[in-house]
C-alpha positions in Angstrom: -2.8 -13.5 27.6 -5.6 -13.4 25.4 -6.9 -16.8 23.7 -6.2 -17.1 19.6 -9.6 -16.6 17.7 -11.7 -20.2 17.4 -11.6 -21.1 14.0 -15.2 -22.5 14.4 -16.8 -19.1 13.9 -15.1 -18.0 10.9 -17.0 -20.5 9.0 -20.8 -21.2 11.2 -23.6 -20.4 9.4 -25.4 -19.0 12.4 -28.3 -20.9 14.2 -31.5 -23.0 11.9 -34.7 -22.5 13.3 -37.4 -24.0 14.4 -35.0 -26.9 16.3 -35.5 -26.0 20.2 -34.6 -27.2 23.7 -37.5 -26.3 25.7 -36.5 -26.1 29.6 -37.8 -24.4 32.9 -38.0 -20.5 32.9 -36.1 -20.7 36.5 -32.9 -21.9 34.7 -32.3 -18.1 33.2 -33.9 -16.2 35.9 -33.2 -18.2 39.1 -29.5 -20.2 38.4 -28.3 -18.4 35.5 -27.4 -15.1 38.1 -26.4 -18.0 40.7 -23.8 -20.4 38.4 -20.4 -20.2 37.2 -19.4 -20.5 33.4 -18.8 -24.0 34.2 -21.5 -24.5 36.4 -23.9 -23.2 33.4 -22.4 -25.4 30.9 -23.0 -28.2 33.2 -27.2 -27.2 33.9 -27.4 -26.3 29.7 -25.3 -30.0 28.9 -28.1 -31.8 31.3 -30.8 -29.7 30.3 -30.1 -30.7 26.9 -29.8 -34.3 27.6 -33.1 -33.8 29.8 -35.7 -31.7 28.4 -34.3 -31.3 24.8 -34.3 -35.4 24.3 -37.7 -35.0 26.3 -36.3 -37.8 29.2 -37.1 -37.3 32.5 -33.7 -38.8 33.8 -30.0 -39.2 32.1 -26.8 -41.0 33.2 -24.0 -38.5 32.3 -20.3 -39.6 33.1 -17.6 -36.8 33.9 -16.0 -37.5 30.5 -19.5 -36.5 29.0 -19.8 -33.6 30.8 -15.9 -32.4 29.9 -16.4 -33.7 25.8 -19.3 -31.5 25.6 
């Protein structure tokens, strides 16, 4: 059974430029083939915590991981 339409996309404005998360070229061409949907939204939620907040480390708890 196919999912109802998200609401959220009737009304985004599309992405605002020029805010970036710079991360490692290997996460497309190396893991992205490699991952699962979920595994991949795991890698882009700590990249994002990682690279995009420009720390080297981050404490993420399961909750943060499943709220993001």
């Amino acid at each position: 059974m196919a999912k109802p339409p998200d609401p959220f996309w009737a009304s985004y404005p599309g992405l605002q430029a020029p805010n970036y998360t710079q991360m490692p070229n290997e996460v497309c061409e190396v893991l992205l083939p490699r991952l699962s949907e979920s595994q991949l939204k795991v890698v882009l939620v700590l990249a994002r915590r990682t690279f995009g907040w420009h720390e080297p480390l981050t404490a993420a708890t399961l909750n943060d991981l499943a709220a993001a």
